[in-house]
N, C-alpha and C positions, 0 to 999 in steps of 0.2 A: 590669158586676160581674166581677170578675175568677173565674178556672176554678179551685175549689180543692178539686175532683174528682182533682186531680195534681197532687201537690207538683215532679213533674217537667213540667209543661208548658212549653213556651218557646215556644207559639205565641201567636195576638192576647191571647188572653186570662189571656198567664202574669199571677204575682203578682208587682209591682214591689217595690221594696227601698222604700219607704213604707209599702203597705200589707202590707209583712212585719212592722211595727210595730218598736221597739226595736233598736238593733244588739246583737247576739248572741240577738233573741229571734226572729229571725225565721224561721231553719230550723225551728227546735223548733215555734215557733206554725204553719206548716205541716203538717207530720207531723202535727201533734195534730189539726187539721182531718182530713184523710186518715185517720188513724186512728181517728176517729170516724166517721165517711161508708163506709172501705170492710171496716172488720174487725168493727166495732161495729152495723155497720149502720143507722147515726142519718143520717136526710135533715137534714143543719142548715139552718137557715133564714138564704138568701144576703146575707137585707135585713137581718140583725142581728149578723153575723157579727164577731166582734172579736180580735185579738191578744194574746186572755188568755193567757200564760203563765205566769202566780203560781205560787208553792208550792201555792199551794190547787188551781188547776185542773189542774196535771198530778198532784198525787195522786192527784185523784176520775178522771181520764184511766185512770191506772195501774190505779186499782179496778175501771174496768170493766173494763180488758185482764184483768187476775189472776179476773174473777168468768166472765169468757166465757170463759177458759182453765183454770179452774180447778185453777190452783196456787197460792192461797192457804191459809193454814189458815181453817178457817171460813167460806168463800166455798161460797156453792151454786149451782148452774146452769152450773157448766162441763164441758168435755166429758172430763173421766177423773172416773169414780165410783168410790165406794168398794168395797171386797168385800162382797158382799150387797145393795149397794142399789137398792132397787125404782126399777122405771122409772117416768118418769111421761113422761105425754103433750108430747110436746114437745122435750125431753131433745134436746140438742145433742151428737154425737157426729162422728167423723173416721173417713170411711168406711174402706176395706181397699183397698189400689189392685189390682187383678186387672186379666189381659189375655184377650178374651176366644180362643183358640187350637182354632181347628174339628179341626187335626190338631196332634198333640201333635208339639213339637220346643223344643228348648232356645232361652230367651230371652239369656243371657247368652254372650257370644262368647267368655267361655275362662274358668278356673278362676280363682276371687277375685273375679269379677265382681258387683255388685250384680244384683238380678235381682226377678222381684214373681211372685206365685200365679198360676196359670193356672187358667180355665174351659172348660167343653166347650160347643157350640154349645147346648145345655139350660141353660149358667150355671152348670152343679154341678163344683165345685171339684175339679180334678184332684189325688187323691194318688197312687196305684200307680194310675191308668189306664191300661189298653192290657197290665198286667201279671196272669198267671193267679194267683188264689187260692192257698197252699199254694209257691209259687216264688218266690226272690226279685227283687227290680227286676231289669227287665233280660234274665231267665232266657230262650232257648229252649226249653221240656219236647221230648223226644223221645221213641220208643217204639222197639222193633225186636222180633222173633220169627223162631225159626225154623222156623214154619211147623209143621205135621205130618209126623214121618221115623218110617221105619221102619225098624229093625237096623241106624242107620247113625245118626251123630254130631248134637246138635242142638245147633244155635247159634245164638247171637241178639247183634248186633254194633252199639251204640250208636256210628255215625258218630261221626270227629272233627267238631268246629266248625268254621269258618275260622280263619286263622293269630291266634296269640293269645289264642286262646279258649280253656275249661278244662272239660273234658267232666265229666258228675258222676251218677253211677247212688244211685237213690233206693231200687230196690227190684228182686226178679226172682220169678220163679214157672217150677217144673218139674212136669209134670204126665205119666203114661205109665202106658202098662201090663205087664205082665208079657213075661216072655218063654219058650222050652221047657226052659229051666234056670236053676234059680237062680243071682243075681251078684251084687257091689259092684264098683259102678264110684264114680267119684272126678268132682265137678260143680267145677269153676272157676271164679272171675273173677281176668282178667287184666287187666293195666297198669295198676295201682291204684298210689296213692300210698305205698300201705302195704305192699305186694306183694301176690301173687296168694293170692286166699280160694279155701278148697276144702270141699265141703259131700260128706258120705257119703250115697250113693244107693243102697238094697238092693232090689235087683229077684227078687221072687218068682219062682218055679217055675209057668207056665199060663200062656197068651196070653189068656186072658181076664182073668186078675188085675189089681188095680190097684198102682202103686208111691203110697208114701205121699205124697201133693202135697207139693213145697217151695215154699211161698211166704214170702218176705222182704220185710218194708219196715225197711229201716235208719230209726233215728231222728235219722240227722244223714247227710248229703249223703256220700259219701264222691268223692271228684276220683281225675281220672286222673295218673300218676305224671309228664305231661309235658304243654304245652300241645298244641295239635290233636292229639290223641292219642286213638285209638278204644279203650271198654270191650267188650271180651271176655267174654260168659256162657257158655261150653258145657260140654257133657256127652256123653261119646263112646257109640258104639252099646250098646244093653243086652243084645246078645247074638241069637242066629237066635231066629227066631220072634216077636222082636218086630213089634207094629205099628204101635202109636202110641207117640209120645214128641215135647214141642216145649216148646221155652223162650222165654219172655219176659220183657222189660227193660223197664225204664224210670228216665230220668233228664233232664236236662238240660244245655246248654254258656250260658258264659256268659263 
């Protein structure tokens, strides 16, 4: 009995040009075999198998293709559903192709590339993995301080990035106490895009006093005026007598 598992077989048991039945019907009457056995999923039975190619049986051929695939109008049981409708048991669907990627790295080898969803070694679908909350794709968050000073300049210096990178301060906080005479001194950020911010600092009269906390979170990123390029927070000494005074930054390069 000849192989009609594969309309391309051309081993012992291809289909000779007899039993491809009809000249002109015998490609079609294979495919249609095939297309019944490997998309349809019908075992035909080998002992009754014939070279039906009518109008009639490549219609009812076509109805199955269009009801398993479900682009027909009015065909049900293929695999795109309509909006809202309920599943039922069985339901023929095309899965999602994903790659499963234990350590996240790019699948596609350069820009325009076709590419598919990646997985973590759990299966759960990487979208911003590996990226912190609140930063965007990609971002390094960083932090800097300058420590605790006393009667002397406090500064806190958000490293540049590596080359090409674009430094970005999210927010700063200045916190100190008094010093043995009252002052305004003048608080910075430099190499901004925008030019350099300057915050007024009024430092009370007592070394126990406190200065008002500044604390800042910008509500949008602000970058630095040049690529690798370090942001600048300080605030020059507040005068003798001080003891405490210290500034801290934070932002990210990306």
């Amino acid at each position: 009995m000849p192989d009609y598992s594969d309309p391309l077989n051309t081993g012992a048991g291809k289909i000779t040009a007899a039993e491809k039945g009809d000249p002109g019907d015998g490609v079609s009457s294979v495919w249609y075999f095939w297309i019944r056995s490997k998309i349809l999923g019908e075992k035909a039975d080998t002992g009754v198998i014939t070279t039906d190619t009518t109008p009639a049986s490549m219609i009812a051929l076509l109805k199955g293709l269009l009801i398993r695939f479900g682009v027909a109008a009015g065909l049900t049981g293929g695999i795109f559903k309509a909006e809202d409708e309920a599943h039922t048991s069985g339901d023929l669907v095309v899965p999602m192709g994903v790659v499963r990627q234990d350590t996240k790295a790019a699948l596609a080898n350069t820009t325009g590339d076709y590419s598919v969803p990646t997985v973590d070694n759990l299966n759960q679908l990487r979208t911003v993995d590996g990226n912190i909350p609140g930063y965007p794709s990609g971002a390094t968050p960083k932090t800097a301080t300058s420590g605790n000073v006393a009667a002397a300049a406090a500064t806190a210096t958000l490293a540049a990035g590596g080359a090409g990178t674009t430094n970005y301060i999210t927010g700063f906080s200045f916190t100190a106490a008094g010093a043995t005479a009252a002052a305004i001194v003048l608080l910075t950020i430099t190499n901004l895009i925008t030019g350099t911010l300057t915050y007024v600092i009024v430092v009370p009269a007592g070394v126990g006093t406190m200065v008002e906390p500044l604390i800042i979170d910008f509500s949008t990123p602000i970058p630095a005026n040049a690529t690798a390029t370090a942001i600048v927070v300080s605030c020059p000494s507040l005068g003798a007598g001080n003891t405490n005074a210290c500034v801290n930054a934070r932002g990210f390069h990306i």
